[in-house]
N, C-alpha and C positions, 0 to 999 in steps of 0.2 A: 547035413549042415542046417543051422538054424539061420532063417531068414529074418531079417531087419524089418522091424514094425512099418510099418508104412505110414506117409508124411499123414493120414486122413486120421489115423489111430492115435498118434500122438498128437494131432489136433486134439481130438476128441478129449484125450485123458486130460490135455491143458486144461480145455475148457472146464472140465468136471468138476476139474480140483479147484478153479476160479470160484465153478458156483460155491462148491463147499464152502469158500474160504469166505468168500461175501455173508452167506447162511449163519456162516456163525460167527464171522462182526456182527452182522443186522441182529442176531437173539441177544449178541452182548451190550452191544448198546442199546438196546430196548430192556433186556433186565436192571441197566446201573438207571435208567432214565426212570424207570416204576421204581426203583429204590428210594433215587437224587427224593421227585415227587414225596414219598412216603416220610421222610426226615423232613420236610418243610413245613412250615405251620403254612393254617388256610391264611388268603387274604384278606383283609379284613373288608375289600372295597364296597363289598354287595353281599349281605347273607341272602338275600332269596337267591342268588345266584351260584352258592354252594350245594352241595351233595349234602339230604339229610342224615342226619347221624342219629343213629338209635339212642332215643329218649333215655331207655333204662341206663345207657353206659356214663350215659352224658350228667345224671343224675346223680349216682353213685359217684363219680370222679366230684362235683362238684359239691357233694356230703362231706366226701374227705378233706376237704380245701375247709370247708367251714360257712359255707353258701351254696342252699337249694333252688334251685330253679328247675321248673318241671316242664311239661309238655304245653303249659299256656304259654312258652315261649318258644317262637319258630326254630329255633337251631342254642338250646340251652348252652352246651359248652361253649359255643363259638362267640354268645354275648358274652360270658363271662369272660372268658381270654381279651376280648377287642374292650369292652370295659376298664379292666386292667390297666391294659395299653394307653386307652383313653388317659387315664386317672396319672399317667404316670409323665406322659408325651405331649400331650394338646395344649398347645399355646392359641390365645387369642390374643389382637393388639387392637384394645380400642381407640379408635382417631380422638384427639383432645379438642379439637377444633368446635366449637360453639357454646353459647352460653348456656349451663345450666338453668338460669333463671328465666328462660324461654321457652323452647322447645327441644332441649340437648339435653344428652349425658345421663338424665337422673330422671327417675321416675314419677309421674303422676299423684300417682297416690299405690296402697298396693291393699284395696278393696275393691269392690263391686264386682262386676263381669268382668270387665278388664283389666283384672288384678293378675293376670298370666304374664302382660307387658310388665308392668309396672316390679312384677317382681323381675322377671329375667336382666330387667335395668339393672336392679339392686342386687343382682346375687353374680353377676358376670364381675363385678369389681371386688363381690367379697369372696371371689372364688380363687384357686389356685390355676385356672385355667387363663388368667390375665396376665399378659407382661407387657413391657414397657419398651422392648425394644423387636419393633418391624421385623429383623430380619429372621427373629425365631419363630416368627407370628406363622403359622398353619393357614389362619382364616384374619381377616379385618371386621370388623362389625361397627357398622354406620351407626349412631347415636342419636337418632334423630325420632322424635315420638311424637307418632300422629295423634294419639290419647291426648299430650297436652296440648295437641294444636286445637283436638277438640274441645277441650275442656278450654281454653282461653275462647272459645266462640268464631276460631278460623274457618272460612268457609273452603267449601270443596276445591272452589279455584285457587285461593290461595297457597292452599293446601302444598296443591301440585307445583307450583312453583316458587316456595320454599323450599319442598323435597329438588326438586330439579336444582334450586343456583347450589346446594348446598351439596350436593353432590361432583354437580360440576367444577365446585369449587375445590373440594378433595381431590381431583383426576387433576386439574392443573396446579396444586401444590407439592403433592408427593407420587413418585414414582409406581408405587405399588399396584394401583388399580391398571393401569397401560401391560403389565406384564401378562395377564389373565383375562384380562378388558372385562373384570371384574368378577371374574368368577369364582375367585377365593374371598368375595367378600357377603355381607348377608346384612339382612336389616329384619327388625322383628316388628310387628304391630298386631293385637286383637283385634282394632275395633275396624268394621268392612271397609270400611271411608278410608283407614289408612292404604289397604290395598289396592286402590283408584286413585290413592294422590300419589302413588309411583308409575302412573303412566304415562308421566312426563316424559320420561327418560325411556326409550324400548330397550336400550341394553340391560337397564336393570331389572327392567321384566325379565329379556329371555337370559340375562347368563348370573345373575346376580342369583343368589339361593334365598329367598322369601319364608320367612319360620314367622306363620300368619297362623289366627285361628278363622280364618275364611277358606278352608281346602278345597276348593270345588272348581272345579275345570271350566267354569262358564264364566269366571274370572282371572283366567287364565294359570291355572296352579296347575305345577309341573310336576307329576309325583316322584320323578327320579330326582329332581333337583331341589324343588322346594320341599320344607316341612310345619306337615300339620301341628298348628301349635294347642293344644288343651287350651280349651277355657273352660276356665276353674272357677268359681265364683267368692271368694273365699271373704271374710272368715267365714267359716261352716257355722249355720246355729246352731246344731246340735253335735254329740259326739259321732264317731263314724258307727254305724253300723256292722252286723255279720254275727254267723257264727250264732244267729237266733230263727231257725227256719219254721219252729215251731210257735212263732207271731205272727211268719207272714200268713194271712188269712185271704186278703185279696187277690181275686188273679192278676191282676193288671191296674195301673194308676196313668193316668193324665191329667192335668189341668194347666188352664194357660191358656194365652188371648186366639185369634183364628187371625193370626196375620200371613194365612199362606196356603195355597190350596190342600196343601194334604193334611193340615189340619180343621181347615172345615169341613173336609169328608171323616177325617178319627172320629169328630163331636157328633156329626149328621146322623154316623153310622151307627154309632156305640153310647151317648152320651145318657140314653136312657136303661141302658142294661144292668141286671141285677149282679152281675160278677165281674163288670168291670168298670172302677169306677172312675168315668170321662165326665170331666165338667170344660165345658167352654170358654170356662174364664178363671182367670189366677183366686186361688182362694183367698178371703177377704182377714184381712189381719183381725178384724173385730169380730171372727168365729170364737175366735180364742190365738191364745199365742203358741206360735209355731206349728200350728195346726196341717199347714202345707207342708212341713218338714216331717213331722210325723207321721203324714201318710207311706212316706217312704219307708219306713220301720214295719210298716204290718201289711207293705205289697209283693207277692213275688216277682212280678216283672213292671218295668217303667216305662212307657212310651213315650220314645224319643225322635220324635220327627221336626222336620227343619221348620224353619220361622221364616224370619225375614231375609233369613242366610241359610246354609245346609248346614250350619253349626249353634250349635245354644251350649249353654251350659248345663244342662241336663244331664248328658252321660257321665260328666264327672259327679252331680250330684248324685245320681243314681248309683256308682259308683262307692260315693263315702257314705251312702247309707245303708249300705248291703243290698241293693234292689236291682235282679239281674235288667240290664238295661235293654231295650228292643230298639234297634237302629230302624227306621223307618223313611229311610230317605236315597235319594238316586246318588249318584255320583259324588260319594260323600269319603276323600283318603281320610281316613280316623286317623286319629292321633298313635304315635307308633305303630303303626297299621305292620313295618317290616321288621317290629322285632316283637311283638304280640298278635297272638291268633287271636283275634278278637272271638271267633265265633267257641273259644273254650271256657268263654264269661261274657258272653252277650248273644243275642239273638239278633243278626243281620238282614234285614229284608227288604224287598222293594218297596215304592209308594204302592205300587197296584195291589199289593196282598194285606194293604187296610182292608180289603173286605173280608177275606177271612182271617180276622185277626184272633178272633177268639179261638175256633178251630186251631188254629197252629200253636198257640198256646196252653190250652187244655190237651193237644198230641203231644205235648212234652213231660215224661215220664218223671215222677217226682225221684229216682233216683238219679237220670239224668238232669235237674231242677238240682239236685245236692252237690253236684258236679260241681255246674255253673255256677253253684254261689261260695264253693271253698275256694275256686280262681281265681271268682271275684275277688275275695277276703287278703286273697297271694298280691294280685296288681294294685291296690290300691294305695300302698306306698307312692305308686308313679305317678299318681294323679292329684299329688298334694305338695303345694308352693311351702319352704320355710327360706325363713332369713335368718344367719346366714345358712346358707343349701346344706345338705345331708344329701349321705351316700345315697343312691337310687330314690331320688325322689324326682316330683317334675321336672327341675331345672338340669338335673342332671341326664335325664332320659332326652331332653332337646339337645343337650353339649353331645350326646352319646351322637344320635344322629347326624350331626353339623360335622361330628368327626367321620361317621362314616364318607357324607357327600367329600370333606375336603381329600382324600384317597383317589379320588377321581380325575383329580384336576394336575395339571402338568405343565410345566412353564421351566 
């Protein structure tokens, strides 16, 4: 006679069959979840925060589409796609509130150094990126220009409390800022003075998004939240350069005043050398015309170290004259710093490696030299203001980022 399994054996097999059955839920819902995953496009909130994607595939998809972008761009495919999105989605609403004819609304002038403000005025109204009604609005953007506060001869104290009633005066008319306590909104200024007359206000420091051409953390600029804004110097005297490596003849170019310690060590250091040509002071109009401009045409690399601020206008000059630029400064977020490898068309370095400047320069292989300067020739669409804006130029690569930051934000 056959004996009945015992209560401990049929334990057993329950259990067995439990694991199984668990085993292979867990592989199936782990294989539909790597699938779910695989069908979703990336986020767009943060590309350094993605998985890089092979250059080559990302390249070739983006040949077929009808737009190259190569490895000077951190994550190719993923800007084009979030671009797109951008160009198709991004509402801005600017507040109507103040007078034009003061310090509101409309721009400066859109020349000199601070002709990066003065256009992003002028081209945010004649963009498609503007509407008129709040509740589609993505981002708010304050209207308010320290350039003309400069330019009318407002002092610094003033300054700051014009920025202050007038913002405060926004938060108690309309609803919008209390929702974020201002985090979907942003204000833009070049000139350094504007970035001190919002210290009135500490919310607007830390939650507001600041698109300054002062990037440097000792001003308190936030790289996740704030964006570096180009200052561009524009009109350009001469046409852009590139695509001529067989002019450049110099190693290296500088000139320009010593208002900053690391550039009275570049002149100290090098102002007498035979292959690099550092002058201590801005070249004299009365050399001849455009004489400073020129140099930029027959140097291979440009020395770019900080002034009175960690930002000049140099690297965009250096930039639209084909001249691979040399960052020479500390704690400096370049301008699209997360959606350009800067070091695939510039040479990035500390203040301390002024002393061997030349060495690092002459260690750079003139095939890698041909590198740097067809990248260059690739980016420098991004570094030049028009009115009204065109596809991937500067106004559009700061709209690109303001869309990245508003992704962020939740309310």
């Amino acid at each position: 006679m056959s004996s009945k399994p015992s209560s401990s054996v049929v334990l057993s097999t329950s259990c067995s069959l439990q694991r199984s059955l668990l085993t292979v839920a867990a592989l199936t819902l782990i294989t539909f979840t790597v699938l779910s995953l695989k069908s979703l496009h990336f986020s767009p909130t943060y590309q350094r925060d993605l998985t890089r994607i092979s250059t080559r595939v990302d390249v070739d998809q983006a040949e077929e589409d009808g737009e190259t972008f190569s490895s000077v761009y951190h994550y190719p495919e993923v800007f084009k796609r979030n671009y797109e999105a951008m160009e198709k989605n991004f509402k801005v609403y600017i507040y109507p509130d103040g007078d034009p004819n003061t310090f509101f609304q409309t721009p400066r002038k859109l020349t000199g150094k601070y002709a990066s403000e003065g256009y992003f005025f002028q081209n945010i109204r004649e963009s498609l990126f503007r509407t008129g009604d709040p509740d589609r609005a993505d981002l708010f953007f304050i209207p308010i220009s320290c350039h003309k506060m400069r330019g009318k001869g407002t002092s610094y104290e003033n300054m700051t409390i014009i920025v202050k009633d007038y913002v405060e005066g926004l938060i108690a008319k309309y609803p919008y800022w209390n929702r974020t306590l201002g985090a979907d909104h942003f204000f833009v200024t070049c000139h350094d003075v504007g970035v001190r007359a919002t210290e009135g206000l500490e919310f607007l420091v830390k939650n507001s998004i600041r698109v300054v051409c002062s990037p440097s953390y000792d001003v308190g600029f936030i790289p996740h939240k704030d964006v570096a804004l180009p200052q561009v110097l524009q009109p350009f005297a001469l046409p852009a350069g590139g695509n001529d490596i067989e002019n450049r003849t110099v190693l290296g170019f500088w000139a320009g005043h010593r208002n900053s310690k690391i550039r009275v060590i570049l002149a100290r250091e090098w102002e007498n050398d035979t292959e690099l040509a550092i002058s201590n002071n801005r070249i004299s109009r009365a050399t001849g015309e455009h004489v400073y401009q020129k140099q930029f045409y027959h140097s291979k690399f440009c020395i770019c170290p900080g002034g009175s601020q960690v930002n000049s206008a140099r690297p965009a000059d250096s930039i639209h004259y084909g001249c691979i630029p040399v960052i020479l400064s500390n704690y400096y977020d370049l301008p699209f710093n997360d959606i350009l490898n800067w070091r695939q068309f510039a040479v990035v370095l500390k203040e301390s490696d002024v002393y061997q400047l030349k060495s690092i320069l002459k260690s750079i292989s003139h095939e890698r030299f041909v590198e740097l300067h067809n990248h260059l020739v690739e980016i420098q669409k991004h570094f030049v203001w028009h009115s009204p804006p065109i596809k991937l130029d500067a106004f559009h690569m700061v709209m690109y980022e303001l869309w990245l930051r508003h992704h962020v934000i939740k309310y």
